[in-house]
C-alpha positions as CSV (number, residue, x, y, z in Angstrom):
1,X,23.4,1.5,4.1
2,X,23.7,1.9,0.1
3,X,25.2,-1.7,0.0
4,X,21.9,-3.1,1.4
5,X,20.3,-4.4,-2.2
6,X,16.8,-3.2,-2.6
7,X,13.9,-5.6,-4.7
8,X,11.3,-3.5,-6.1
9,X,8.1,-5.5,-7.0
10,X,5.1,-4.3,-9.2
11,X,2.1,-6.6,-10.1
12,X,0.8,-5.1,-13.1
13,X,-2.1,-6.0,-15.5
14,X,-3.5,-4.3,-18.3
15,X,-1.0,-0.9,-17.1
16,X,-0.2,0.7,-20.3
17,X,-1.6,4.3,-19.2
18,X,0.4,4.6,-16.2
19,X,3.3,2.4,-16.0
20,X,5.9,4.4,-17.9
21,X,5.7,7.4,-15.4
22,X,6.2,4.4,-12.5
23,X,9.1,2.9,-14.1
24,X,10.5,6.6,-15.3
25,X,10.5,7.7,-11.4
26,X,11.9,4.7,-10.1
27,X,14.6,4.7,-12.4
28,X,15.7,7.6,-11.1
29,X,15.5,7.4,-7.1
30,X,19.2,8.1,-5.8
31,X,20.7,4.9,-4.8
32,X,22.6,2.4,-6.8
33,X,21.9,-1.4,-5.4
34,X,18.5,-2.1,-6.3
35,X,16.5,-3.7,-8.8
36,X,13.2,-3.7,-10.2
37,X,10.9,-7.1,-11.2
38,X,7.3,-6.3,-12.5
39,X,5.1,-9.5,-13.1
40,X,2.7,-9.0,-15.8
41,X,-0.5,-10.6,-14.9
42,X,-1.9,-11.6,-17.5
43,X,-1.8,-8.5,-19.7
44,X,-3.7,-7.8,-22.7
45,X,-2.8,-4.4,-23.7
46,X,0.4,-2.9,-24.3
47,X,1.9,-2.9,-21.0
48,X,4.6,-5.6,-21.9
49,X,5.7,-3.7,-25.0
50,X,6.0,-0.4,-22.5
51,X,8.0,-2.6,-20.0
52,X,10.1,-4.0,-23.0
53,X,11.2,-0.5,-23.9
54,X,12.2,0.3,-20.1
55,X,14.1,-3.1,-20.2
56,X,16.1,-2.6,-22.9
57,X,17.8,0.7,-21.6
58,X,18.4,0.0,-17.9
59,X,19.8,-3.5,-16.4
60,X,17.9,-2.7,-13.3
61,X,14.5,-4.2,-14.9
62,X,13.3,-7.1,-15.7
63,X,9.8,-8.5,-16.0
64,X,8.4,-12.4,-15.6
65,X,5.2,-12.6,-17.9
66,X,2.5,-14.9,-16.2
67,X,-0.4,-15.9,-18.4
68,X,-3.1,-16.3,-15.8
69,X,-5.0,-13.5,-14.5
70,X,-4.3,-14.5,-11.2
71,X,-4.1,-10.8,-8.6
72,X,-1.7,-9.2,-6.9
73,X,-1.4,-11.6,-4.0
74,X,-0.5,-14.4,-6.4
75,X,2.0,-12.6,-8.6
76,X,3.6,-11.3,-5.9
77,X,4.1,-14.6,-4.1
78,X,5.6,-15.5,-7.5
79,X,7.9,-12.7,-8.3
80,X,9.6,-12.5,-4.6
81,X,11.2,-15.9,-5.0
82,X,13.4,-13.7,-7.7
83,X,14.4,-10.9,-5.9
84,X,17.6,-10.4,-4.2
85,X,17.5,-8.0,-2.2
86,X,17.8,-7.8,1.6
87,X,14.9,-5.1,1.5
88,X,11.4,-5.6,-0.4
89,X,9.6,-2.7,-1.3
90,X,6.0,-3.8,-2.6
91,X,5.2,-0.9,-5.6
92,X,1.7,-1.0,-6.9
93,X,1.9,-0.1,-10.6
94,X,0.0,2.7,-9.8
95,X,2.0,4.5,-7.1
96,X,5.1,6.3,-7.3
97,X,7.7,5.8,-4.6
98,X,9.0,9.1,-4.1
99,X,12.5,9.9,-2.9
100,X,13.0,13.7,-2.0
101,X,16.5,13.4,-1.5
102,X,19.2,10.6,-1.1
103,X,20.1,11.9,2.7
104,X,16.1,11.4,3.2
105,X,16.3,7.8,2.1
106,X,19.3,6.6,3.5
107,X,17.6,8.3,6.6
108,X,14.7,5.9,6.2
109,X,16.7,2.9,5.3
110,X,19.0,3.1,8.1
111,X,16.0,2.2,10.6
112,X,17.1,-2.1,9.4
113,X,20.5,-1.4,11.2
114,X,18.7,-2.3,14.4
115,X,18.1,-6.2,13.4
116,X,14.9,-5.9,15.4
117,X,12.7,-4.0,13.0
118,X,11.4,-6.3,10.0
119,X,9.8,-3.8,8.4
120,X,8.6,0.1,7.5
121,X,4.9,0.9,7.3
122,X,3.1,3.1,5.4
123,X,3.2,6.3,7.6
124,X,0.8,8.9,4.7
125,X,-1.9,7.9,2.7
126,X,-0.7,6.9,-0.8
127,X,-3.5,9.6,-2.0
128,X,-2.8,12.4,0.5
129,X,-0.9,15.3,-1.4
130,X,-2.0,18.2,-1.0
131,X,-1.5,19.7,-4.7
132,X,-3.5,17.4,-5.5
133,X,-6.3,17.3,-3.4
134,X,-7.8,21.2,-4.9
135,X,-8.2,19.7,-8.7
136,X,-8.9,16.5,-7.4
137,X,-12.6,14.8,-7.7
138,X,-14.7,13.7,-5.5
139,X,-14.0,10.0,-5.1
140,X,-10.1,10.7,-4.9
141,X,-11.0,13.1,-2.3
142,X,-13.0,10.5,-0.4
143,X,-10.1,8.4,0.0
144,X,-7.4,10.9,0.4
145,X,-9.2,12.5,3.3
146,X,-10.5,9.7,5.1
147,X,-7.4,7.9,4.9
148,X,-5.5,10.7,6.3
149,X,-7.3,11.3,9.4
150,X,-7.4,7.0,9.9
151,X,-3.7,7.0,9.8
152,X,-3.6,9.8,12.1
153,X,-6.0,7.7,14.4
154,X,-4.0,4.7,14.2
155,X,-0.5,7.2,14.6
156,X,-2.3,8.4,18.1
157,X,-3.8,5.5,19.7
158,X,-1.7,2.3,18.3
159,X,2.5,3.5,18.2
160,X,4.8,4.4,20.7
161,X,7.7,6.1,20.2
162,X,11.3,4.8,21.2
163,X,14.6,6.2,20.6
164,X,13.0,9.3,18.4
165,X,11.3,6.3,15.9
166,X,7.8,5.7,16.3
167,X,6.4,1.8,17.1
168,X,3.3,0.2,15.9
169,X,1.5,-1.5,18.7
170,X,-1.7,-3.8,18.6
171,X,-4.0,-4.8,17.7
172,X,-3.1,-2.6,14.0
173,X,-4.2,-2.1,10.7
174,X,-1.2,-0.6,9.5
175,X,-0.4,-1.3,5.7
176,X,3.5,-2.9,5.8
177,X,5.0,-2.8,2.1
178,X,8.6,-2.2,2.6
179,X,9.9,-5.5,5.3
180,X,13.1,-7.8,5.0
181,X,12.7,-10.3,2.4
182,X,13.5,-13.7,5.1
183,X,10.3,-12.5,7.0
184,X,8.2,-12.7,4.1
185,X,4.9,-15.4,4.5
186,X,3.2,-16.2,1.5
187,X,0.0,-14.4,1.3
188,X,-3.9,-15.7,1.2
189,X,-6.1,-13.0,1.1
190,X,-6.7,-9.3,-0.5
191,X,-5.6,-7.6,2.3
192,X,-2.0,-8.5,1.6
193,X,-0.4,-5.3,3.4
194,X,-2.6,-5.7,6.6
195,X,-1.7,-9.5,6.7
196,X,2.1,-8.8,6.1
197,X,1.9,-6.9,8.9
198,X,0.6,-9.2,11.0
199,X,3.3,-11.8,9.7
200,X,6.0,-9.7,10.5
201,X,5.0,-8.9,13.9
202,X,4.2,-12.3,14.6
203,X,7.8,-13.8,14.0
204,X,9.1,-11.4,17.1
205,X,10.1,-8.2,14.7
206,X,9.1,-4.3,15.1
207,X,7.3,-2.7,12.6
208,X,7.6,1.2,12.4
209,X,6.5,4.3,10.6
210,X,7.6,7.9,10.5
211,X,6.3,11.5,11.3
212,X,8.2,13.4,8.9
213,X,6.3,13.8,5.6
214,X,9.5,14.1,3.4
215,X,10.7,11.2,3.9
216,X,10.4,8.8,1.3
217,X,6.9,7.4,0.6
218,X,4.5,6.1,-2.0
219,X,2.4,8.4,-3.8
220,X,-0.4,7.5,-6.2
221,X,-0.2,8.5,-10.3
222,X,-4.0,9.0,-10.4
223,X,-5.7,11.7,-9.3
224,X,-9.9,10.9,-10.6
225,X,-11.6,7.8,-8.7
226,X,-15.5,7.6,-10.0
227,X,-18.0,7.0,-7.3
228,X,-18.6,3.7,-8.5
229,X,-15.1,2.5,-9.1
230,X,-14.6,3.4,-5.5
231,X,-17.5,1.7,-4.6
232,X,-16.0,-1.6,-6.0
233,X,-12.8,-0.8,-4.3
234,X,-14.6,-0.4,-0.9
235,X,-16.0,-4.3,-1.4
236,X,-12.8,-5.8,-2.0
237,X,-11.2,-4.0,1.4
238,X,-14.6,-5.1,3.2
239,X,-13.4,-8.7,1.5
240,X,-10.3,-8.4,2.8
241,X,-11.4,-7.1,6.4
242,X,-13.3,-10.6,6.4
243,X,-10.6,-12.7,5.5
244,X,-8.2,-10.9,7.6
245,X,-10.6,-11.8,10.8
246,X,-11.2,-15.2,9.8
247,X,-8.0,-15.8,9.2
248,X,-5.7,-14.2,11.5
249,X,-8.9,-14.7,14.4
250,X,-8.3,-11.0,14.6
251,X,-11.2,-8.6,16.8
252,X,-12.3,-5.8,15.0
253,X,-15.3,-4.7,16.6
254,X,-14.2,-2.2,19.0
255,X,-11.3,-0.6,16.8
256,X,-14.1,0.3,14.1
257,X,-16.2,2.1,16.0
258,X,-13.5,3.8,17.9
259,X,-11.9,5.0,14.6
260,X,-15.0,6.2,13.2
261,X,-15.8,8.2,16.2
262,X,-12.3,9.7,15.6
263,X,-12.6,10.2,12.1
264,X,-16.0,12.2,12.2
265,X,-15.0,13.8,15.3
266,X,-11.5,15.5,13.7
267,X,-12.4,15.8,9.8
268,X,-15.8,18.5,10.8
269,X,-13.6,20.2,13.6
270,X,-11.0,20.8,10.4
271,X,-14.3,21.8,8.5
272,X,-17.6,20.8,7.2
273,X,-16.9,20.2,3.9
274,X,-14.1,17.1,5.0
275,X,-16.2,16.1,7.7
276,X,-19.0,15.9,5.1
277,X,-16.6,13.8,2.8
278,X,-15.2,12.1,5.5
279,X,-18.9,10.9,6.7
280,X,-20.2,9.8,2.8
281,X,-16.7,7.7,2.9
282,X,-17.6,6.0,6.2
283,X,-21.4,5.5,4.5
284,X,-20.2,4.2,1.4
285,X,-17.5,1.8,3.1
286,X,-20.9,0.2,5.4
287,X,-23.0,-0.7,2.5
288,X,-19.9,-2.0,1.1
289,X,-19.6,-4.4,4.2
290,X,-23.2,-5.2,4.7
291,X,-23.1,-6.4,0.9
292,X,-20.1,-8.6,0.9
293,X,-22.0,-10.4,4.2
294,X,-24.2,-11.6,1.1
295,X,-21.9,-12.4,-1.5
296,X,-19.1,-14.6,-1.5
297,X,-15.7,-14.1,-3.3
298,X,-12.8,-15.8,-3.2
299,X,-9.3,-13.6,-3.4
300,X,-8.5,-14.2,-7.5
301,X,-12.0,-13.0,-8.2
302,X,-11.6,-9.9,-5.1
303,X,-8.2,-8.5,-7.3
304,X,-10.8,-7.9,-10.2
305,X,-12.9,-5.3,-8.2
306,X,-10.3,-2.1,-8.8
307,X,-10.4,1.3,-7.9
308,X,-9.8,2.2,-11.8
């Protein structure tokens, strides 16, 4: 499997606190064939300069500089027409794709021998680590938690397993950032990893996810998510949620309220402190949705509303 070529790809803009430990770490993952292209979208700090210095010492990197402030969706529909690898693996500029060991990865990898599956979903919540969750705030918190127990809903009701590797069935919201590069659709809206999913699985190919939290995964580099950072976050995924439908004439209705149900249900039987944290998420995430029914966006101005 080491002689499939891997593409990382890293939109980045204004990155200088945090993109050093993102290059540093994947510089260092245990596998030779792969390469990593960051396009720097419109930066106007010193996150260039910090790519420059990575660039200079290892032949895997390179960087495309694009002037416009344009969001992820756009860079990354730019940048994938350079990559050539068999295998993209999407890397925000603030996650860490974490490689425990090289048996564990070529574990993961091996999954593309079976021509069928186009790609790997996210299978853990970028935030969910549990040394970080005790110094953690409370806004980190909010999404680590909540995410973990609506994966675990979407692991229980929407995949099946086959042949020891578990399935993603529909209708889905899984998050797809690791897919073969001849599947890949250009993308429209700000939910690019929902809609990649739905790409992919449209064009006859398997999507799948694993059980196993060693494996290799992304893992964010912040830990400290202000309440009102979050809160701009939580409009661009209720953005996205409405472009998605539109779009992809996708029915959300029912899987909502189902996975709230869930959600509540299984954060207060852990405790009342998650299922209190759980339930000012779920709070947070509906005035976020009621106000986007009043405002209108379009996706270059939706990659402006950040979590940081």
């Amino acid at each position: 499997m080491e002689k499939t070529k891997l593409s990382f790809l890293i939109a980045a803009h204004n990155e200088e606190k945090i993109i050093s430990k993102t290059l540093r770490d994947l510089s260092k993952i245990p596998y030779k064939n792969y390469e990593i292209i960051l396009g720097l979208d419109g930066c106007t700090d010193k996150t260039e300069e910090i790519v420059k210095s990575y660039e200079k010492n290892n032949k895997k990197i390179k960087h495309i500089n694009l002037n416009l402030r344009q969001g992820k969706t756009a860079v990354i529909n730019n940048i994938i027409k350079k990559a050539k690898g068999e295998i993209v693996i999407i890397n925000d500029a603030d996650w860490i794709f974490t490689v425990k060991t090289k048996e564990k990865l070529l574990k993961f990898l091996s999954v593309f021998k079976n021509e069928k599956i186009g790609g790997i979903a996210e299978s853990f919540p970028v935030e969910f680590e549990k040394t970080k969750l005790g110094s953690s705030n409370l806004g980190y918190k909010m999404i680590a938690l909540s995410s973990f127990y609506w994966f675990k809903f979407q692991k229980e009701r929407l995949t099946y397993k086959k042949n020891n590797v578990n399935y993603i069935k529909e209708p889905t919201m899984f998050l797809t950032n690791i897919f073969r590069k001849k599947l890949f659709k250009e993308n429209t809206s700000l939910g690019d990893d929902f809609e990649r999913t739905r790409d992919i699985k449209s064009q006859g190919y398997d999507i799948v996810l694993f059980d196993d939290i060693e494996m290799p995964r992304m893992i964010a580099v912040y830990d400290d998510i202000s309440i009102k950072k979050l809160f701009k976050q939580k409009i661009r995924t209720a953005m996205a949620r409405e472009q998605i439908k539109k779009e992809k004439k996708f029915k959300l209705n029912k899987y909502y309220s189902d996975s709230i149900i869930y959600m509540l249900r299984e954060s207060f039987k852990s405790n009342i402190t998650e299922g209190s944290i759980v339930t000012f998420w779920i709070a947070l995430t509906s005035i976020a949705s009621i106000y986007v029914k009043f405002k209108s966006f379009g996706t270059k101005e939706g990659w402006k509303l950040r979590a940081r």
